[in-house]
Backbone as CSV, one residue per row, in Angstrom:
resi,resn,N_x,N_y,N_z,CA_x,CA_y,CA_z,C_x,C_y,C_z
1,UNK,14.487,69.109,45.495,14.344,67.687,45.600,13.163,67.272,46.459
2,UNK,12.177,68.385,46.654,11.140,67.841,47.667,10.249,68.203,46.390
3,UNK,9.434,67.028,46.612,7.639,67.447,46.255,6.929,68.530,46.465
4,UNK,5.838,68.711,45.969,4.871,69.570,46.266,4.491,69.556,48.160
5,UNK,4.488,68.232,48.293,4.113,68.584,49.594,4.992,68.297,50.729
6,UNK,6.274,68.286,50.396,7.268,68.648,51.486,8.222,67.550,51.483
7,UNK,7.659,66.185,51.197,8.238,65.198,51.722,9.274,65.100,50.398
8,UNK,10.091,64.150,50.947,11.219,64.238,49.863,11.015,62.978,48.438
9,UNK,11.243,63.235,47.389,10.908,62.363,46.571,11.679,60.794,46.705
10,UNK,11.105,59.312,46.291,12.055,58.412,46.298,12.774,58.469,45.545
11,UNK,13.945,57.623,46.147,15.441,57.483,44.853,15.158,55.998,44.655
12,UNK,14.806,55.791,42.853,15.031,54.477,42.496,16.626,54.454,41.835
13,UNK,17.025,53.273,41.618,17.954,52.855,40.813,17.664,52.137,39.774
14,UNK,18.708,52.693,38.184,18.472,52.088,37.291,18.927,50.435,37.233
15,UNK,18.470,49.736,36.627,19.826,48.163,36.689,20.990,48.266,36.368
16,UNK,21.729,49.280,35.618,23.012,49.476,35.310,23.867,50.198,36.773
17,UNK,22.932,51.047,37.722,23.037,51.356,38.423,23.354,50.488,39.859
18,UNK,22.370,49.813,39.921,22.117,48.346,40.784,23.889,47.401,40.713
19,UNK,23.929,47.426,39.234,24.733,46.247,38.725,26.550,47.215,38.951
20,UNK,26.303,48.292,39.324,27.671,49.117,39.127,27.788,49.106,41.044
21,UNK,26.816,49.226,41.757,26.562,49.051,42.646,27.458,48.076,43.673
22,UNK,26.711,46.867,42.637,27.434,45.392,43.691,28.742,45.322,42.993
23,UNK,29.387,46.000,42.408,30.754,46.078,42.235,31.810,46.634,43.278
24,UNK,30.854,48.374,43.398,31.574,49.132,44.312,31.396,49.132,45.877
25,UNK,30.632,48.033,45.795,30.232,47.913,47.734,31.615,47.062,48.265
26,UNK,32.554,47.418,47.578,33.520,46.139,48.351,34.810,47.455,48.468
27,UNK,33.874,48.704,47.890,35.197,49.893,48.229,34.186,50.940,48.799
28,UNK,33.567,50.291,49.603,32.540,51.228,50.665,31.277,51.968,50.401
29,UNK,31.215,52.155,48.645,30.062,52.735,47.908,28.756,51.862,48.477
30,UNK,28.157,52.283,49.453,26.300,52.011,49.037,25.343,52.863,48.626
31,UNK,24.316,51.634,48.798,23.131,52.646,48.052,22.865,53.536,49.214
32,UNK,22.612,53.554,50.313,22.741,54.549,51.362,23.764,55.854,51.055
33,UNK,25.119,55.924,50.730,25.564,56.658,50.396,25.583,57.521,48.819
34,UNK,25.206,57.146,48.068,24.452,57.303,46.785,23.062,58.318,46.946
35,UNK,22.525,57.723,48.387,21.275,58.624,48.268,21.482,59.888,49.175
36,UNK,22.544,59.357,50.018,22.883,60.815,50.480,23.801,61.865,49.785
37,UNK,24.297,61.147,49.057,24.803,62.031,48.175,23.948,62.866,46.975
38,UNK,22.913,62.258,46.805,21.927,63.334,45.851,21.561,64.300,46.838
39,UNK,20.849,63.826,48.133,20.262,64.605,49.469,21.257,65.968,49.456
40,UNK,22.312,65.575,49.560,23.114,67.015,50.235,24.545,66.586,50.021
41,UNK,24.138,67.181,48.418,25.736,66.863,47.774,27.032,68.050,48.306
42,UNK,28.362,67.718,48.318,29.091,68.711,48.505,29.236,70.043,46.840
43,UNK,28.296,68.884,46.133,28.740,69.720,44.609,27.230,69.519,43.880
44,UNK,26.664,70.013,42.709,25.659,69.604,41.919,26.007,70.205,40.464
45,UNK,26.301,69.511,39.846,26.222,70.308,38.055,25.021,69.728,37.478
46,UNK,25.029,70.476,36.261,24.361,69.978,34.890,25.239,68.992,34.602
47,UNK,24.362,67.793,33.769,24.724,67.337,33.204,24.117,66.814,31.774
48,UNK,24.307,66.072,31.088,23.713,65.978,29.844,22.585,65.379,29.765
49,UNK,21.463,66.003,28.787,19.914,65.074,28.502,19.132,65.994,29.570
50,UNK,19.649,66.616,30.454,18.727,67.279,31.713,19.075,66.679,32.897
51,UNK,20.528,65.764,33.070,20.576,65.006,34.398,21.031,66.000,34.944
52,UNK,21.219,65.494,36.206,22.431,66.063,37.317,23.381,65.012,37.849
53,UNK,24.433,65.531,38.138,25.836,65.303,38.799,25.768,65.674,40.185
54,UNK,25.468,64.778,41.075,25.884,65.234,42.837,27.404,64.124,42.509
55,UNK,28.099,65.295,43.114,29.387,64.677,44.059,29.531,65.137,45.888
56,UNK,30.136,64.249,45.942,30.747,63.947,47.584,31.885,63.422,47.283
57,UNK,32.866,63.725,48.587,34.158,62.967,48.902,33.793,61.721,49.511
58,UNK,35.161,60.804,48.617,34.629,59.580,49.325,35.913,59.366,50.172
59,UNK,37.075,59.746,49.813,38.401,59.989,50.260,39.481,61.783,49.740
60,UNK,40.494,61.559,50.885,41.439,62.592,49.918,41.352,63.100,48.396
61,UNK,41.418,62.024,47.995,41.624,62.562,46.499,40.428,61.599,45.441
62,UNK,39.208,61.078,46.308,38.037,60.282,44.971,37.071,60.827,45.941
63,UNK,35.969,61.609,44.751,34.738,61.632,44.782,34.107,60.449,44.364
64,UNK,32.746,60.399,44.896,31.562,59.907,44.330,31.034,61.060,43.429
65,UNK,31.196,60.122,42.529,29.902,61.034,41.084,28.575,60.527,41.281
66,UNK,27.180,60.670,40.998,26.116,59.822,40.963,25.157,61.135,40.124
67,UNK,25.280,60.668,38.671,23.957,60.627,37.789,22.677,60.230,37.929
68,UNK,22.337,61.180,37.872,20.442,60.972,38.392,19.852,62.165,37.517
69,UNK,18.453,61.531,37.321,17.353,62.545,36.811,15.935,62.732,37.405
70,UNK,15.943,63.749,37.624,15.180,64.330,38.717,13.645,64.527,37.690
71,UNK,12.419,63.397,38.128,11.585,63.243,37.535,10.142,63.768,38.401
72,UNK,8.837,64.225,38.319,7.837,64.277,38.612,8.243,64.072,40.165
73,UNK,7.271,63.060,40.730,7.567,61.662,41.573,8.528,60.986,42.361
74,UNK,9.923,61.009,41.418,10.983,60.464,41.982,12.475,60.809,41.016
75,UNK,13.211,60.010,41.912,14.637,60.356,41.722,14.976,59.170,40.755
76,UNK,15.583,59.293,39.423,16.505,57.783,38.969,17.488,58.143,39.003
77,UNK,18.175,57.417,39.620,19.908,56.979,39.468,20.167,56.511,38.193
78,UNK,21.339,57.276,37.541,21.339,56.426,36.170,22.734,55.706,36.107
79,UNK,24.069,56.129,37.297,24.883,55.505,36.864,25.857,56.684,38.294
80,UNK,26.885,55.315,39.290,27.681,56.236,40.091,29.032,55.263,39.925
81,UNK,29.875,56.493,40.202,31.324,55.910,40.050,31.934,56.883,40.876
82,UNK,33.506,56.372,41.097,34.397,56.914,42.039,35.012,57.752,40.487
83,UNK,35.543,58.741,41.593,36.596,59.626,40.369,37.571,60.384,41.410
84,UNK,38.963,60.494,40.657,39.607,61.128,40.770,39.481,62.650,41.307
85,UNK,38.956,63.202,42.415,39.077,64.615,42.634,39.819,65.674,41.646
86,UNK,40.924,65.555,41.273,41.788,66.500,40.838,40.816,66.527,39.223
87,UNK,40.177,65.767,38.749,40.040,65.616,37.562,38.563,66.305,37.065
88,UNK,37.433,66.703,38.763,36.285,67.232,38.373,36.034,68.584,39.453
89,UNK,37.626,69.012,40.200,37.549,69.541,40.804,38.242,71.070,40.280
């Protein structure tokens, strides 16, 4: 997740991303936590098209998921949601 020259790439957000966003900020999800969760996920998969999957705990039993594709330049967020632990664990 770093550049060529060390520094770490930016994380943009898509608008679906943005817009899923100001939903979940009222159950503690920010974009601060979104970006630390790509930074130094507790988890990373494949995911489809070439994305990736960082998860983190957000509680006992819900992760944060956050879809992103890791481009040139920078990071896009394409889409984060809470999930059920038991269900990607």
């Amino acid at each position: 997740m770093s550049s060529k020259n060390g520094k770490q790439k930016p994380v943009n957000l898509s608008p679906h991303a943005i817009e899923k966003l100001g939903r979940l900020v009222k159950s503690g999800i920010t974009e601060d936590k979104v970006i630390k969760t790509i930074r130094n996920p507790d988890s990373l998969i494949s995911g489809y098209f070439g994305r990736k999957i960082a998860q983190s705990t957000l509680a006992d039993e819900l992760l944060l998921r956050v879809i992103y594709e890791e481009m040139d330049k920078s990071i896009l967020v394409i889409t984060v949601y809470p999930a059920k632990r038991q269900r990607y664990e």
